[in-house]
C-alpha positions in Angstrom: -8.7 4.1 -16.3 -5.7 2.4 -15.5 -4.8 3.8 -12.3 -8.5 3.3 -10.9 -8.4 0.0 -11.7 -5.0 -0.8 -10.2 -6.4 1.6 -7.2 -9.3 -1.0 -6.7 -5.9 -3.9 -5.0 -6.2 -0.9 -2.5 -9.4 -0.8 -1.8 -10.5 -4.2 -2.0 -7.5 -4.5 1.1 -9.2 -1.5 2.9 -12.6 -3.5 2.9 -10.7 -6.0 4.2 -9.4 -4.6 7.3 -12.4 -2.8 7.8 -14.3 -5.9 8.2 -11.8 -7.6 10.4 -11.9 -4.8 12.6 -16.0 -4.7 12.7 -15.3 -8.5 13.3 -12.9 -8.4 15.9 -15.0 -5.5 17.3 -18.2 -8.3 17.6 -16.1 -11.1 19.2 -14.5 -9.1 22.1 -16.5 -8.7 24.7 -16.6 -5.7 27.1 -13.6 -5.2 29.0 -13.5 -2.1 32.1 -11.2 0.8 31.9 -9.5 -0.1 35.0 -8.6 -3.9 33.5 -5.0 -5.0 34.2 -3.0 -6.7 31.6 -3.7 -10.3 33.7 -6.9 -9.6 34.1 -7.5 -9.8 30.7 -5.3 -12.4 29.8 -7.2 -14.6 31.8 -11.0 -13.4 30.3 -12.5 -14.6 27.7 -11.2 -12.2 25.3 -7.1 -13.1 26.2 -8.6 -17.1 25.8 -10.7 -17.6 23.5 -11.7 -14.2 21.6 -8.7 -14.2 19.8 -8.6 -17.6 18.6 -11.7 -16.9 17.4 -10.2 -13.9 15.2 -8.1 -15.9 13.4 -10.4 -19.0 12.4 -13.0 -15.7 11.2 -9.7 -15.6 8.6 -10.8 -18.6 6.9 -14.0 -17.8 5.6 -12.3 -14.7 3.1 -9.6 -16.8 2.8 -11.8 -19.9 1.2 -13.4 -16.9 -1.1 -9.8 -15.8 -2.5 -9.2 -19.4 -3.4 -12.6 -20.2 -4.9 -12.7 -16.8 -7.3 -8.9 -17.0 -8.2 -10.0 -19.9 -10.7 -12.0 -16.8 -12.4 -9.2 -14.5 -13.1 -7.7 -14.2 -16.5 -4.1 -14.6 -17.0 -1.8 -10.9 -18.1 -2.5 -9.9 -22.0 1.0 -9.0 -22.2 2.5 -12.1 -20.0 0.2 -14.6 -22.9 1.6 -12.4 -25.9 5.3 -12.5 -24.2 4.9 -16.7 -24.2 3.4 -17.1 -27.6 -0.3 -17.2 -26.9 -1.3 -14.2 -29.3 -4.8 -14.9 -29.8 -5.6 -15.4 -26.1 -4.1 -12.6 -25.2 -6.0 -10.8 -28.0 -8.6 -12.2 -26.3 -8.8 -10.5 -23.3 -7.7 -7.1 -24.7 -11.2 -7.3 -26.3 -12.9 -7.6 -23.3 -11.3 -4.9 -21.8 -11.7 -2.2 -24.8 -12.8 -4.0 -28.4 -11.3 -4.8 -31.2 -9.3 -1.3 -32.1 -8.2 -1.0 -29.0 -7.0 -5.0 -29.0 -5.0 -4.3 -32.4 -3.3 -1.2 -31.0 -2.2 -2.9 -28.0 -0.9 -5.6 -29.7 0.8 -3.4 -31.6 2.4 -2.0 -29.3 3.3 -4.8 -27.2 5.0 -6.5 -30.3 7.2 -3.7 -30.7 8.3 -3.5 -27.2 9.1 -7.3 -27.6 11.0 -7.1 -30.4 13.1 -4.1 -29.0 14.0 -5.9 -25.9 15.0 -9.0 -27.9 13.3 -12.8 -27.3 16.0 -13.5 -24.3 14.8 -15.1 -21.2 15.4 -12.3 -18.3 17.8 -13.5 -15.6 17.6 -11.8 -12.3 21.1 -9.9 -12.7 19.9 -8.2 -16.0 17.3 -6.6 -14.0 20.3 -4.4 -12.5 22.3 -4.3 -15.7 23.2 -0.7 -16.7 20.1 0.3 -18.7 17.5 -1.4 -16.1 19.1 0.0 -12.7 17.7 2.9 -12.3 14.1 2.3 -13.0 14.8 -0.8 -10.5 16.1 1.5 -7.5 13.1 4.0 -8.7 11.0 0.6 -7.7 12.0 -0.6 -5.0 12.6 3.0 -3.0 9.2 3.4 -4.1 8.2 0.3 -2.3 10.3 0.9 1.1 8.7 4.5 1.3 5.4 3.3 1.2 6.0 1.2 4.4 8.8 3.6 6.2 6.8 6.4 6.0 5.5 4.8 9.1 1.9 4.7 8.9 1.7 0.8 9.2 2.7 1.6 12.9 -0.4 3.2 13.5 -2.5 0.1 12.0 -0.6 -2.4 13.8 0.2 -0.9 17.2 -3.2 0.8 17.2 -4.2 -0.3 20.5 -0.5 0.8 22.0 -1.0 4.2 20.2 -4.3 5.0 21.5 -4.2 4.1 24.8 -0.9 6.1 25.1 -3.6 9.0 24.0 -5.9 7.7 26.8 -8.6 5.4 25.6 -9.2 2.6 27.0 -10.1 -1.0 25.8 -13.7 0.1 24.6 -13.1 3.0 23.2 -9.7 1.8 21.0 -11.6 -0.6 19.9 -13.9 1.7 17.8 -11.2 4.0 16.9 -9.4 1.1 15.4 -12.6 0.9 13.8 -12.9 4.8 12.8 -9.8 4.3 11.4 -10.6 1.5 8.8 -13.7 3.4 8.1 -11.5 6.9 7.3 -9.1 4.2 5.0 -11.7 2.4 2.9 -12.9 6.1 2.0 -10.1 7.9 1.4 -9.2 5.1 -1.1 -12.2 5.2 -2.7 -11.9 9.2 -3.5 -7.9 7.9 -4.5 -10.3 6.2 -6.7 -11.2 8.6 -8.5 -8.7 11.4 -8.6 -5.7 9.3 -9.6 -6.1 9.4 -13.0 -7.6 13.2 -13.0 -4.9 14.8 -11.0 -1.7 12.4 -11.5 0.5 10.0 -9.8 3.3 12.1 -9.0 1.1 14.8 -7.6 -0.3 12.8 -4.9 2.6 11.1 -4.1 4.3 14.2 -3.5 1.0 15.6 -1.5 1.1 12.5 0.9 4.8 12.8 1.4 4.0 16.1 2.1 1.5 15.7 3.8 2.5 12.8 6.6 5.6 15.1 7.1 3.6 17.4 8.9 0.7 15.4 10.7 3.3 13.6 12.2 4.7 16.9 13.7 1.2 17.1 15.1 1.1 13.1 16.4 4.6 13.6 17.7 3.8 17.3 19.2 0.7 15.3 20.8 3.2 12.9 22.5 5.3 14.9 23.7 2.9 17.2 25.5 0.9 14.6 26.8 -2.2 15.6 24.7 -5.6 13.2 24.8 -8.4 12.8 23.2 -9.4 14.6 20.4 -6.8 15.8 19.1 -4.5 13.0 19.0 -7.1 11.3 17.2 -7.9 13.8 14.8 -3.9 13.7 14.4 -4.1 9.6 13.4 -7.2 9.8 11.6 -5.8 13.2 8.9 -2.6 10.6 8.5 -4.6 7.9 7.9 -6.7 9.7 5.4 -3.6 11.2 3.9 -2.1 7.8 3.4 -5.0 5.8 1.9 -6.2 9.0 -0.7 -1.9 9.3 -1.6 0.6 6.7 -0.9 -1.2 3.5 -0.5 -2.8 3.2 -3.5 -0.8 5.2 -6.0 2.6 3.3 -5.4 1.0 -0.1 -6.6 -0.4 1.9 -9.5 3.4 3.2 -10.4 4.8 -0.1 -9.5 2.7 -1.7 -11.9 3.4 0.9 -14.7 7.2 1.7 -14.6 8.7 -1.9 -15.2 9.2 -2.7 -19.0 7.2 -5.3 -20.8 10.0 -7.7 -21.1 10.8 -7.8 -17.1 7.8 -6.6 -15.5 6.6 -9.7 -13.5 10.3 -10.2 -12.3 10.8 -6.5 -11.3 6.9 -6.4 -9.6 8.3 -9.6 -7.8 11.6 -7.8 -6.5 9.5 -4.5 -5.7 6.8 -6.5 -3.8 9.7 -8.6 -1.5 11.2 -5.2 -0.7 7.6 -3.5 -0.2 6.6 -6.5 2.6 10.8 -6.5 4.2 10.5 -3.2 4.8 6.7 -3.4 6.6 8.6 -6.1 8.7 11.8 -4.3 9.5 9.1 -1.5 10.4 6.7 -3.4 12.2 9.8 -4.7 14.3 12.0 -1.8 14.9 8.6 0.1 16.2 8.8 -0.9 19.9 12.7 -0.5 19.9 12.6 3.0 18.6 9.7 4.0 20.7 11.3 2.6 23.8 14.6 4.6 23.0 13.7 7.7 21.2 10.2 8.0 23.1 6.7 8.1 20.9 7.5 11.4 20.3 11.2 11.1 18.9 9.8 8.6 16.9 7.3 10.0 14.7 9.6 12.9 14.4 11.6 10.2 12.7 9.0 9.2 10.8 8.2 12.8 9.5 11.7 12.8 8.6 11.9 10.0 6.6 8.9 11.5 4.6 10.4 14.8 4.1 13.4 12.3 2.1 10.7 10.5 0.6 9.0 13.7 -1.1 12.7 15.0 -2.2 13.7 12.1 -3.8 9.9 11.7 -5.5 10.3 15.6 -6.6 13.6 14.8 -8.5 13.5 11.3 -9.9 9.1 10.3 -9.9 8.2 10.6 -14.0 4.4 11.2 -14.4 2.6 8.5 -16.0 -1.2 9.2 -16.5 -2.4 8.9 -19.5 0.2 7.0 -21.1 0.3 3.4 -22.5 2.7 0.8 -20.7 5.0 0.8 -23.4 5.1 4.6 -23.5 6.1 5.2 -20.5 8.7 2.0 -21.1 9.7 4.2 -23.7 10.1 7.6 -21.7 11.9 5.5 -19.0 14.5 3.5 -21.3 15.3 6.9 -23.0 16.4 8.6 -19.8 
């Protein structure tokens, strides 16, 4: 059950959105199709509606805090420091007793193999660790430069470029976390049925040709419909494929020994890539055209799916330190 249960970070992130998108959705008020950009600076949505979007932030916010105080610490980080019977502890509550001894087992094994050194941060690229390290973190980059965060964050820019105004981009930004939050939860269910590397290789796959479709859209001026069928089938692709399942491999390919230093170093490069993205957007659209651009985009996907093809190992239904194993023997 491990990938579902990693798949649930996804989700719970998908609810999120969702709901500030219903929220922000509430606050705006009604603004006409023919509204200039000055005009509705100076409304009450460009004044005060979006200040009040933000301080809506707090109230999840306060929840996160208040529930963190609730969440156990990592089995295998307690039995790494010392603290045996705690993390015992918790490997009862996840499965019983057997399946706390065999864990433990196996964990002391893997600790003993890798040796009772602290890791320092240029071991993580010594000979041996490299390239499950570069597996990582090109993991990571590809789930952000496969370009999908572009729709989510220029949304408004992307569908009024299909011709929809204020309103009506409004509840596709809506549609669209709707289409993500269920997509995950059927990502839910499949990932450990049908594999990790499968669907990573199907959303690869399958972004590399919706964005042929988005980018065909642009560049012969379609509306309507079928640009946002076009967003909505990437959007589905992404949250049933590569959203969820690269934070399940992320949290499975790192040995025991350097897991929470290597997630650390994935994660940075997973959020510097989304900005470098998020940033090099409106440069690339104003150079290369919204077409040229997701052609780019679909490019960067077809990469993404060779690469994933050559060097992804499958992982389902394998312990931690089995796949540790597999990796290390490579």
């Amino acid at each position: 059950m491990r990938g579902r249960l990693v798949a649930v970070n996804q989700l719970t992130i998908a609810i999120g959105v969702l709901a500030a998108q219903l929220i922000n959705m509430l606050i705006a008020e009604p603004v006409p199709l023919d509204a200039t950009n000055e005009m509705i600076m100076n409304s009450w949505n460009g004044q005060m509606g979006w200040r009040w979007m933000f301080w809506a932030c707090a109230v999840p916010a306060g929840f996160f805090f208040g529930l963190m105080w609730f969440v156990p610490e990592s089995p295998r980080w307690l039995a790494k420091n010392g603290k045996i019977d705690k993390a015992t502890q918790i490997f009862m509550r996840i499965g019983g007793k057997d399946y706390a001894e065999t864990e433990m087992v196996e964990i002391n094994q893997s600790t003993a193999a890798s040796g009772d050194e602290p890791v320092k941060f240029g071991h993580l690229f010594s000979k041996a660790l490299a390239p499950i390290m570069v597996l990582g973190i090109v993991l990571a980059v590809f789930q952000q430069w496969c370009g999908i965060n572009v729709i989510f964050n220029y949304a408004e820019e992307i569908f009024r470029a299909a011709g929809y105004g204020i309103s009506g981009t409004l509840f596709n930004i809506v549609l669209t976390g709707s289409i993500s939050l269920v997509f995950t939860v059927v990502a839910m269910f499949v990932v450990d049925r049908l594999g990790r590397k499968s669907l990573m290789l199907f959303g690869a796959a399958g972004l590399t040709i919706v964005y042929l479709f988005v980018a065909a859209g642009y560049y012969f001026q379609l509306k309507g419909a079928f640009m946002l069928t076009s967003v909505v089938t990437a959007i589905a692709v992404y949250c049933l494929t590569l959203a969820p399942i690269t934070w399940v491999l992320l949290s499975e390919i790192f040995p025991n020994k350097i897991r929470g230093q290597a997630m650390s170093v994935a994660t940075f490069a997973l959020w510097l890539a989304c900005a470098v993205l998020t940033f090099t957007f409106p440069m690339l659209n104003k150079y290369l055209g919204t077409s040229g651009t997701f052609i780019l985009y679909s490019a960067v996907c077809l990469l993404g799916f060779i690469y994933m093809w050559i060097k992804l190992p499958e992982t389902k239904q394998k312990s931690l330190e089995q796949i540790e194993k597999n990796l290390m023997e490579k």
